[in-house]
Backbone and ligand atoms as CSV (ligand in chain L), in Angstrom:
chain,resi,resn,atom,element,x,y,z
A,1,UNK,N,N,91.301,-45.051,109.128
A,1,UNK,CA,C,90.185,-44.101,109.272
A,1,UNK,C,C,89.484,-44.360,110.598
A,2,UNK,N,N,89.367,-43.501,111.803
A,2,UNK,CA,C,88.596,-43.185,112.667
A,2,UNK,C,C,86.700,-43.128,112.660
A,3,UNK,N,N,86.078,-44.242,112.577
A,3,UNK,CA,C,85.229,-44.827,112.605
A,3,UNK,C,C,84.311,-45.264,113.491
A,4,UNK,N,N,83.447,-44.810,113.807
A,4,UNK,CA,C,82.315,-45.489,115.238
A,4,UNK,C,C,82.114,-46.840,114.930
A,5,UNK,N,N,81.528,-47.402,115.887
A,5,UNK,CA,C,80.700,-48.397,115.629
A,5,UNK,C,C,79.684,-48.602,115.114
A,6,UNK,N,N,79.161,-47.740,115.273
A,6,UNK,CA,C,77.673,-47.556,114.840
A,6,UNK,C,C,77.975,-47.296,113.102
A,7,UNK,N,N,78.668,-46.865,112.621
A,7,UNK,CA,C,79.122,-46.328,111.174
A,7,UNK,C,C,79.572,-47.653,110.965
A,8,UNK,N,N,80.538,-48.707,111.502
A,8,UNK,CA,C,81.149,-49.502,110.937
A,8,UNK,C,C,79.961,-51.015,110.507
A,9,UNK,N,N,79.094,-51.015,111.741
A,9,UNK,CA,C,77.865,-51.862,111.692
A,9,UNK,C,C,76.835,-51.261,110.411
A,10,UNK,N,N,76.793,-50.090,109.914
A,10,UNK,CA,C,76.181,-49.970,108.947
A,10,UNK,C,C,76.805,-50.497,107.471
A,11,UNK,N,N,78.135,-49.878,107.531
A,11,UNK,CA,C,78.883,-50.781,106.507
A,11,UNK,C,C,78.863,-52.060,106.316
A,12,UNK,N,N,79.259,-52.612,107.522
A,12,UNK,CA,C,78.630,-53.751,107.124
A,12,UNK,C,C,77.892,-54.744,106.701
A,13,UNK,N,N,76.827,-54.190,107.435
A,13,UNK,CA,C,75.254,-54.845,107.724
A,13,UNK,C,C,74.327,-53.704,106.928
A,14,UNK,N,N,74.728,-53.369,105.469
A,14,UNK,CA,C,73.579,-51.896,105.202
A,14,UNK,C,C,71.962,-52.152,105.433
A,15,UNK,N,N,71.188,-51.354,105.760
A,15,UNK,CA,C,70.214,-52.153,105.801
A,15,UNK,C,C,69.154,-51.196,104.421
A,16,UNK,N,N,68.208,-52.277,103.709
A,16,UNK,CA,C,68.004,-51.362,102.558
A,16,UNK,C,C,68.594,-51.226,101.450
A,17,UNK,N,N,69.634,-51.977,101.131
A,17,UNK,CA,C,70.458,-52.478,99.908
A,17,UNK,C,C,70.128,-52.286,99.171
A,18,UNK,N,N,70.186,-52.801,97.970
A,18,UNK,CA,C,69.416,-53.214,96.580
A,18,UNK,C,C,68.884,-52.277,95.571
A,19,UNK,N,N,68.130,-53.776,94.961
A,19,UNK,CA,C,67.648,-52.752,94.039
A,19,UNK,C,C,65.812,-52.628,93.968
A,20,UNK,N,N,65.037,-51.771,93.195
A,20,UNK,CA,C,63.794,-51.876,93.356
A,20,UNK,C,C,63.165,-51.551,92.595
A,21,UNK,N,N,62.255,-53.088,92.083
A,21,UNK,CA,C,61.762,-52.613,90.324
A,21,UNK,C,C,60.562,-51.635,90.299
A,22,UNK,N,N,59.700,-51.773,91.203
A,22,UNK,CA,C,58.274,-50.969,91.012
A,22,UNK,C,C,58.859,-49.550,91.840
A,23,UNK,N,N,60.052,-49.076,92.069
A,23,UNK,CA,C,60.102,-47.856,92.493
A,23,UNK,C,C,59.106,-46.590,91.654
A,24,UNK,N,N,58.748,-45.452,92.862
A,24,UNK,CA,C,57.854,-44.532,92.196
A,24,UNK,C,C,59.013,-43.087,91.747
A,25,UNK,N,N,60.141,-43.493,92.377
A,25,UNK,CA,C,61.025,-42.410,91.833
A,25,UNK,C,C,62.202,-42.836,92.066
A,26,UNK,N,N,63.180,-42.672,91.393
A,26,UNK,CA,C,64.861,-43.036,91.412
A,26,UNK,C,C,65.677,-41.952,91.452
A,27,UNK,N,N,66.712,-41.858,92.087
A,27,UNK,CA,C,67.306,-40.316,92.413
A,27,UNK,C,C,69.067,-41.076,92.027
A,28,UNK,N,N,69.513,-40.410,91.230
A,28,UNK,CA,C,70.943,-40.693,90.831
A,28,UNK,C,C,71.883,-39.460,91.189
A,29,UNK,N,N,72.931,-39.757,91.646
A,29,UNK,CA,C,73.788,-38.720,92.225
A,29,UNK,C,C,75.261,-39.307,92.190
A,30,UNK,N,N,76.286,-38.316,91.322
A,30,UNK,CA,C,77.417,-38.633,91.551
A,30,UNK,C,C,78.119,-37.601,92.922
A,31,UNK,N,N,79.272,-38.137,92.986
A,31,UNK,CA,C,79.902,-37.380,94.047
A,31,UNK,C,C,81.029,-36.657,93.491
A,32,UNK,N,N,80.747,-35.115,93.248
A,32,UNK,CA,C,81.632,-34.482,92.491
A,32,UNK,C,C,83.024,-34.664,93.218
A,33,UNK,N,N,83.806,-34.701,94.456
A,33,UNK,CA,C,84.970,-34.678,94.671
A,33,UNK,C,C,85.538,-36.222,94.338
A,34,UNK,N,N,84.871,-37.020,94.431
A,34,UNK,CA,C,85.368,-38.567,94.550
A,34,UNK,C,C,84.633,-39.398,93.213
A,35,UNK,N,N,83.976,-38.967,92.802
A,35,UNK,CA,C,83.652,-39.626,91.324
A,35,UNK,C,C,82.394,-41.264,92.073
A,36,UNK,N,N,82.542,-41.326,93.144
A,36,UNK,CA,C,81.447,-42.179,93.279
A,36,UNK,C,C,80.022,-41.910,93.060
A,37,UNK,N,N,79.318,-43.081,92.946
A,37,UNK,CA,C,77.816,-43.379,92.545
A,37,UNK,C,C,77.130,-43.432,93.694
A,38,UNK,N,N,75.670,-42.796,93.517
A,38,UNK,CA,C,74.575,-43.824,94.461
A,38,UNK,C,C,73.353,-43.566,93.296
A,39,UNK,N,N,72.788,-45.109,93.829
A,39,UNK,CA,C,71.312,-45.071,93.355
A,39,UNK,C,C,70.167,-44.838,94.570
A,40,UNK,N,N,68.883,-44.042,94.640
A,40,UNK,CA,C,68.483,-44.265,95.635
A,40,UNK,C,C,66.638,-44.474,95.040
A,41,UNK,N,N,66.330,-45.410,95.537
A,41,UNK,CA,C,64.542,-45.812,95.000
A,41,UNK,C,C,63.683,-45.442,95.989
A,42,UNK,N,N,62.959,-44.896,95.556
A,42,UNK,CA,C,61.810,-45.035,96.648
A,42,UNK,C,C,59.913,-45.389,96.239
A,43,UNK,N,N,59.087,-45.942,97.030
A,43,UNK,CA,C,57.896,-46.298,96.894
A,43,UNK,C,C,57.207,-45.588,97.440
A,44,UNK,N,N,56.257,-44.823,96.794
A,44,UNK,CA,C,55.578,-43.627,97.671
A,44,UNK,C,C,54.293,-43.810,97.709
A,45,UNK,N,N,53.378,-43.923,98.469
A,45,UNK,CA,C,52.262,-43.776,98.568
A,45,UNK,C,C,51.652,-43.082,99.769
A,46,UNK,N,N,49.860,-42.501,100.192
A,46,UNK,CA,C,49.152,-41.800,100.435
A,46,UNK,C,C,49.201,-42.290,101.889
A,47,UNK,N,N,49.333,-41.142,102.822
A,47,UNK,CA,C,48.987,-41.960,103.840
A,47,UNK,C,C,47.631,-41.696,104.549
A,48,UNK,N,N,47.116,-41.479,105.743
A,48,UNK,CA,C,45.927,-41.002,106.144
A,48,UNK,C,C,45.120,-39.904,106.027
A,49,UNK,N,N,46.231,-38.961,105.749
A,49,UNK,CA,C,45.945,-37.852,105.502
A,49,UNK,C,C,46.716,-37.201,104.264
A,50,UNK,N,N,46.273,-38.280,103.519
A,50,UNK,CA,C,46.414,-37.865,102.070
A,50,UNK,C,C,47.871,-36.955,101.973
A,51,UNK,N,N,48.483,-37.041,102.265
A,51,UNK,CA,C,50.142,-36.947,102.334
A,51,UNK,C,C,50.978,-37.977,101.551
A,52,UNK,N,N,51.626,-37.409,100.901
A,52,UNK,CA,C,52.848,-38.618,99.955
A,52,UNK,C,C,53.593,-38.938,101.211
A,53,UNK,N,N,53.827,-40.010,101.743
A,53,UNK,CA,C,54.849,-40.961,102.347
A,53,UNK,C,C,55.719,-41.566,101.469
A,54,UNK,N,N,57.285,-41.865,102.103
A,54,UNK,CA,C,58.085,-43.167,101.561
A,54,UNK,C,C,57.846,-44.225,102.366
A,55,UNK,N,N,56.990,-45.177,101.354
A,55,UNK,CA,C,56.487,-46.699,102.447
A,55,UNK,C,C,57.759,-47.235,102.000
A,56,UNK,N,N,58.636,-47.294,100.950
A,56,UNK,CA,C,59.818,-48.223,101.171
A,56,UNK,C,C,60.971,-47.264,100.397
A,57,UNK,N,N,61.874,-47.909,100.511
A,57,UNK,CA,C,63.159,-47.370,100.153
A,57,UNK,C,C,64.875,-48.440,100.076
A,58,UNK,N,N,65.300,-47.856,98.987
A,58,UNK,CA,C,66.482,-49.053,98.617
A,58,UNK,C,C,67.767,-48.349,97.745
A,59,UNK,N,N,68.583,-48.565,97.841
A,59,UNK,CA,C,69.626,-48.066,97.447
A,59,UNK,C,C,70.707,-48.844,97.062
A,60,UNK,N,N,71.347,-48.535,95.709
A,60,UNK,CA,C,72.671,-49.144,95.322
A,60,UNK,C,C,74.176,-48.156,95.146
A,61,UNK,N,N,75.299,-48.687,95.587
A,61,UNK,CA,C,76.033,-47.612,95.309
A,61,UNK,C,C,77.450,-47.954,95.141
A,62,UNK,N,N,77.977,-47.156,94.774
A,62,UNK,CA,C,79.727,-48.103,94.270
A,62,UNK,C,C,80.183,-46.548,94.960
A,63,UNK,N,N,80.806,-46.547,96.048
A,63,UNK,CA,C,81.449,-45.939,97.233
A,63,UNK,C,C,81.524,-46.410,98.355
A,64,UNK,N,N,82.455,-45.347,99.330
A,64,UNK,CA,C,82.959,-45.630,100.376
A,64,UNK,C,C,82.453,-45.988,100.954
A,65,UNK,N,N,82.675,-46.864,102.607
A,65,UNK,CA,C,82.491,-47.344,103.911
A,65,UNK,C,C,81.245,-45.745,103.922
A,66,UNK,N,N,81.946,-45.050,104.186
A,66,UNK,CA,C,81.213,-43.258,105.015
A,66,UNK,C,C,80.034,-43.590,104.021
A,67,UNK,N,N,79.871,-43.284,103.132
A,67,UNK,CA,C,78.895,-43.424,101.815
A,67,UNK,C,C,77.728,-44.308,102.096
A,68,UNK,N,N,78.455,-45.619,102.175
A,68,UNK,CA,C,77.241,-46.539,102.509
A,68,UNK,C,C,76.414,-46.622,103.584
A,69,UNK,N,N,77.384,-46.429,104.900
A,69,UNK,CA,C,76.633,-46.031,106.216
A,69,UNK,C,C,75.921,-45.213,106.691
A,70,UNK,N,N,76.332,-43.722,105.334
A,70,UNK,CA,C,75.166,-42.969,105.736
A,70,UNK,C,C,73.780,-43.139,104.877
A,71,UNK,N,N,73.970,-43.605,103.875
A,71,UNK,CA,C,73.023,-44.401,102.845
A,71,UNK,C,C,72.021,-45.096,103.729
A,72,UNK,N,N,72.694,-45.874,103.861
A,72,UNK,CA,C,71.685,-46.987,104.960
A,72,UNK,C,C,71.029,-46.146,106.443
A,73,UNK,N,N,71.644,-45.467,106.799
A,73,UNK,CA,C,71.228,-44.588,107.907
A,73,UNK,C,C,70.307,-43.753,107.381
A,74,UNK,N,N,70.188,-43.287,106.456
A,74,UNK,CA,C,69.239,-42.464,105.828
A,74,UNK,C,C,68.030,-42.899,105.706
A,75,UNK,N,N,68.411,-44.363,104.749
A,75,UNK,CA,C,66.899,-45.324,104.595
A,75,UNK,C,C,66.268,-45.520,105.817
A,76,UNK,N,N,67.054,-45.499,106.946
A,76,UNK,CA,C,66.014,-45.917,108.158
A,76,UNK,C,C,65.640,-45.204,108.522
A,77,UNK,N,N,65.712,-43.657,108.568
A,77,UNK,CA,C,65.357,-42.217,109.026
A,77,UNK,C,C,63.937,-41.914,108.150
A,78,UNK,N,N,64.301,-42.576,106.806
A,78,UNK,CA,C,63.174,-42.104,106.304
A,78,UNK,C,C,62.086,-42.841,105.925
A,79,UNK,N,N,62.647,-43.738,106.448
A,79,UNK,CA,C,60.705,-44.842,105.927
A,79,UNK,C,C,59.738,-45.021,106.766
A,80,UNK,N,N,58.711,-44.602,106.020
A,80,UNK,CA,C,57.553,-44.264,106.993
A,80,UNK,C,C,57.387,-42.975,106.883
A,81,UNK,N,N,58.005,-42.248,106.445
A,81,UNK,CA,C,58.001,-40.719,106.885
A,81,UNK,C,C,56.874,-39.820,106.023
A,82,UNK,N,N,56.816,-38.667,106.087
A,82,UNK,CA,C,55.993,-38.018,104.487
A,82,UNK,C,C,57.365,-37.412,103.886
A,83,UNK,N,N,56.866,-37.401,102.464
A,83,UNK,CA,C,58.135,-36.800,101.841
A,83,UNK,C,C,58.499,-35.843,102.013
A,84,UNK,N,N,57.696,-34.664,102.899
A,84,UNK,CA,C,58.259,-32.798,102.989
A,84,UNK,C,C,59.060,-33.069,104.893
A,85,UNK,N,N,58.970,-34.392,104.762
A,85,UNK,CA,C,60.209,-34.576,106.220
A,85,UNK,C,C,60.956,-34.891,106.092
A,86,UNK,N,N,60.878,-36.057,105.180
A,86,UNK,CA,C,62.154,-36.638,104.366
A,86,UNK,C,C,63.369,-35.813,103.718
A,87,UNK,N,N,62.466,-34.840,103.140
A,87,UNK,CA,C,63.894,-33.771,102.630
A,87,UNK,C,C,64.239,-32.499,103.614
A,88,UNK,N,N,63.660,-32.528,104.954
A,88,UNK,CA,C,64.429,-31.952,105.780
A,88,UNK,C,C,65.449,-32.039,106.529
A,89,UNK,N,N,65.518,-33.537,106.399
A,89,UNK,CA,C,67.216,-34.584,106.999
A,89,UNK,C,C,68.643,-33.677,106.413
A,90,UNK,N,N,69.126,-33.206,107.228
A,90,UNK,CA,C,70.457,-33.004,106.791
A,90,UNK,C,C,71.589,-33.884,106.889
A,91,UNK,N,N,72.651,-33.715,106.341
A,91,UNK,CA,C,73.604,-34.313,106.339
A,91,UNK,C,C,74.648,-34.446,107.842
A,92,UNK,N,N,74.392,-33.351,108.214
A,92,UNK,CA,C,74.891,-32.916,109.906
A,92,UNK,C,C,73.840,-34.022,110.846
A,93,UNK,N,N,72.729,-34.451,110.635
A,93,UNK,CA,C,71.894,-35.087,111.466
A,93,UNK,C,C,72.198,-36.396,110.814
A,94,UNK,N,N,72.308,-37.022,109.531
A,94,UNK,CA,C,72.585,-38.301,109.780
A,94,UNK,C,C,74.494,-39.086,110.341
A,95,UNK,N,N,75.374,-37.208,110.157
A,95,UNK,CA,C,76.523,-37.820,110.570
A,95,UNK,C,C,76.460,-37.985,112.150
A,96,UNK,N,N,75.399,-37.376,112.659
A,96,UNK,CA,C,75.425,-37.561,114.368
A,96,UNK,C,C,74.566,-38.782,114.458
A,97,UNK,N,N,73.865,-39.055,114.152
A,97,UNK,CA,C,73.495,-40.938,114.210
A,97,UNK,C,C,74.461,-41.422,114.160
A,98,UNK,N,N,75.367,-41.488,113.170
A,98,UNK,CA,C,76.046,-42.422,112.536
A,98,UNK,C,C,77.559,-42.013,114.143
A,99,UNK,N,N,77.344,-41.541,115.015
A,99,UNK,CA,C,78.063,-41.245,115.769
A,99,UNK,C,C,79.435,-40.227,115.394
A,100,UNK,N,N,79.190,-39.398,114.329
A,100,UNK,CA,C,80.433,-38.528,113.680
A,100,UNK,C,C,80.871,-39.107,112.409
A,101,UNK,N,N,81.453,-38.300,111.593
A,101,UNK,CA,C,81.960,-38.722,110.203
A,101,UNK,C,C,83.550,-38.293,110.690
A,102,UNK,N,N,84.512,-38.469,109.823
A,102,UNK,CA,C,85.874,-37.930,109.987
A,102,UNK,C,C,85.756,-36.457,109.362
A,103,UNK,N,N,86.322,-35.357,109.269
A,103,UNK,CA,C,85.992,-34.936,108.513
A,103,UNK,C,C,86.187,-34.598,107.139
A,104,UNK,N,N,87.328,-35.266,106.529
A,104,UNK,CA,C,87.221,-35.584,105.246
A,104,UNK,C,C,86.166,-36.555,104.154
A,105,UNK,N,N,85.447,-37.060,105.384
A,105,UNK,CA,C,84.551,-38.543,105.098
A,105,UNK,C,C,83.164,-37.226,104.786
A,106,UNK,N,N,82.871,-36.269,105.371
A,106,UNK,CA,C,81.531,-35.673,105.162
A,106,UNK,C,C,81.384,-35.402,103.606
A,107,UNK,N,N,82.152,-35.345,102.884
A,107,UNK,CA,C,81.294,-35.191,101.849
A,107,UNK,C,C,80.612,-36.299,101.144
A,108,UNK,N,N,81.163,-37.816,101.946
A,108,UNK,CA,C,80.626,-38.719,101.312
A,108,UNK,C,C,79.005,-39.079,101.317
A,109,UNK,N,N,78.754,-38.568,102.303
A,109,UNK,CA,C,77.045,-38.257,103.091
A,109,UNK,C,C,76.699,-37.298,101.944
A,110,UNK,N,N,76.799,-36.552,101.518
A,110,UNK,CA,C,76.087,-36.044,100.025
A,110,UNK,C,C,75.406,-37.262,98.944
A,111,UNK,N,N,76.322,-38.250,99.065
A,111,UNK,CA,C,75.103,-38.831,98.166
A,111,UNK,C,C,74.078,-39.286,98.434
A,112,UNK,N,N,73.804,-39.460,99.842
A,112,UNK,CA,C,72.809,-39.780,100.558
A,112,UNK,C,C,71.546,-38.803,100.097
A,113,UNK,N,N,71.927,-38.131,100.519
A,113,UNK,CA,C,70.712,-36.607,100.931
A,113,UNK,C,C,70.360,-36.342,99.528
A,114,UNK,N,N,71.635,-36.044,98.515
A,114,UNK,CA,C,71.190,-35.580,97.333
A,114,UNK,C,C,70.508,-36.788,96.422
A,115,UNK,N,N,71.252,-38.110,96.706
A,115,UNK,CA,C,70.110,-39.050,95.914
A,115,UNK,C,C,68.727,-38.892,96.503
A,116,UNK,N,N,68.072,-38.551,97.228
A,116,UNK,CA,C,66.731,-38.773,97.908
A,116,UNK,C,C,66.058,-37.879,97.419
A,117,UNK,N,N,66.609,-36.257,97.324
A,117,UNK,CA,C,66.082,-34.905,96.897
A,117,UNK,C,C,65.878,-35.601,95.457
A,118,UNK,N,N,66.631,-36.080,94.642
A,118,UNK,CA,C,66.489,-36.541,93.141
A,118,UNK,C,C,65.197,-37.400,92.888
A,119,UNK,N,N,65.066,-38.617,93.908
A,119,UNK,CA,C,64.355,-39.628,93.577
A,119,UNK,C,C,62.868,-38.655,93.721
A,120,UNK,N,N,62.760,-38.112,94.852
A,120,UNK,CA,C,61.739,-37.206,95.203
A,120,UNK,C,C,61.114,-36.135,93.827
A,121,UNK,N,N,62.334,-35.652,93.666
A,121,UNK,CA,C,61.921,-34.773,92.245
A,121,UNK,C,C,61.021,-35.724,91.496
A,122,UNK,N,N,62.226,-36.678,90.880
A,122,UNK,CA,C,61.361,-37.406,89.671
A,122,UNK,C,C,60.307,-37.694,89.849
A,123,UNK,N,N,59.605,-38.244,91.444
A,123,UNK,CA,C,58.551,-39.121,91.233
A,123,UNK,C,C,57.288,-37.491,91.328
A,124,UNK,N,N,57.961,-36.409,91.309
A,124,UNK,CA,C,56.654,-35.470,91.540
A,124,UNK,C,C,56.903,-34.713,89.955
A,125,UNK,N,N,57.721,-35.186,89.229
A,125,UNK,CA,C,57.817,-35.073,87.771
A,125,UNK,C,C,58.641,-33.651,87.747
A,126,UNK,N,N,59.612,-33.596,88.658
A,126,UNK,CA,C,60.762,-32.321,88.653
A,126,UNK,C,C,61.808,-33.140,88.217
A,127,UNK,N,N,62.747,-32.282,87.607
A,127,UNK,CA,C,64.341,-32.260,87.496
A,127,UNK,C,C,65.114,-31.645,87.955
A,128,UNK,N,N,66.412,-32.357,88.899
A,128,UNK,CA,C,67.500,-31.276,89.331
A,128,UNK,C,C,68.850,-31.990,88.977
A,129,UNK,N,N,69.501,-31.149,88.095
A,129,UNK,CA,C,70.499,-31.397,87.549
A,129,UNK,C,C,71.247,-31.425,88.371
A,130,UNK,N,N,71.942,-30.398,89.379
A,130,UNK,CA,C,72.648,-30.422,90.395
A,130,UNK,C,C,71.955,-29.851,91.056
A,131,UNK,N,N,72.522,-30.865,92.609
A,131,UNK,CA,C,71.518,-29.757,93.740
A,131,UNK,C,C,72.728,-28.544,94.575
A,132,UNK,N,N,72.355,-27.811,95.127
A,132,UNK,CA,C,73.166,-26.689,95.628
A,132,UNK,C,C,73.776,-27.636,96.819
A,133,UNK,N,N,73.499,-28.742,96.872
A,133,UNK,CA,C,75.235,-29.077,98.332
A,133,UNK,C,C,75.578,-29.555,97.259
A,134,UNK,N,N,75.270,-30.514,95.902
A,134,UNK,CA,C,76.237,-30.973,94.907
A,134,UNK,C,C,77.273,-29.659,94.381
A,135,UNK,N,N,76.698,-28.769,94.289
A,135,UNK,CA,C,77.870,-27.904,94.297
A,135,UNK,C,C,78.831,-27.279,94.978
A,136,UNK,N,N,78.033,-27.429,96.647
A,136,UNK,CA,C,78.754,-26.874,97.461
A,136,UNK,C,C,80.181,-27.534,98.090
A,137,UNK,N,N,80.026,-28.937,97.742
A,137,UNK,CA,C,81.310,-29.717,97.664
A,137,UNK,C,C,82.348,-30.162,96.590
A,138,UNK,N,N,81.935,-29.052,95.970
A,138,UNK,CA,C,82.562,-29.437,94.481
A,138,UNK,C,C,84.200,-29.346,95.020
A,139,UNK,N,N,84.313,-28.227,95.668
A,139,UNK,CA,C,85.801,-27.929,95.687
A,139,UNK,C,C,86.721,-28.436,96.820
A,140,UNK,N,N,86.451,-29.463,97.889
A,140,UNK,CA,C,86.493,-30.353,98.199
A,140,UNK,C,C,87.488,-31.385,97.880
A,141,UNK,N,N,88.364,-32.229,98.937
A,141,UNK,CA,C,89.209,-33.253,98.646
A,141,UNK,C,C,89.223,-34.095,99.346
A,142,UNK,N,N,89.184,-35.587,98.500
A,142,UNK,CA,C,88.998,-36.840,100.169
A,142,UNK,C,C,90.275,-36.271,100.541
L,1,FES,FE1,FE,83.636,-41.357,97.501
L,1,FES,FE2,FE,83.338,-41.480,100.096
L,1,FES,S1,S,81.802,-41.359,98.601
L,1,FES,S2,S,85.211,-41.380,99.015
């Protein structure tokens, strides 16, 4: 697999791992073409202007190299942020950090984005069963 550096240093080195007990919302997302997991946590609180921020963020996940790197690339995009910025990250903007995905590897960046939209729901007391890119990669093959 055709891989940056910058993608391969995230695999490696994820940053934001784990797990996180006082999270204010948890976002679970499978990956309909590949059957992988992510968990994604986040800690939200007020910032100056009375805005929900993610002050922290953590993630667990049983998937690919692509998966994890954009996972971890995500967490760093978004901490600190307010949450109505946070869910404007697309998946096209964290595969250009990550210096390109292959393109069979892009759908693995869905669990990224869609665990975050989830954790986000829960902690504002929404549910989304599937989100519309979870479906939009349904038909999809690594
Ligand atoms: Fe399953 Fe990448 S997330 S193959």
């Amino acid at each position: 697999m055709n891989y940056s550096d910058i993608l391969m240093a995230h695999f490696k080195h994820p940053k934001n791992q784990g797990e996180m007990q006082d999270a204010s919302g948890v976002g679970e997302v499978g990956n309909p073409v590949c059957g992988d997991m992510m968990k994604i946590y986040i800690k939200v609180e007020k910032d100056k202007d009375g805005d929900d921020y993610i002050k922290d963020v953590k993630f667990q996940t049983l998937g690919c190299a692509a998966a994890i790197a954009s996972t971890s690339m995500l967490t760093e995009m978004v901490k600190g942020i307010k949450l109505k910025d946070a869910l404007k990250i697309t998946r096209e903007q964290i595969a250009e950090k990550l210096g390109g995905l292959p393109k069979e590897k892009i759908h693995c960046s869905i669990l990224a984005t869609e665990g975050l939209k989830k954790a986000i729901a829960q902690y504002r007391g929404e549910t989304i069963e599937k989100t519309e890119e979870e479906k939009e990669v349904e038909g999809e093959h690594c």
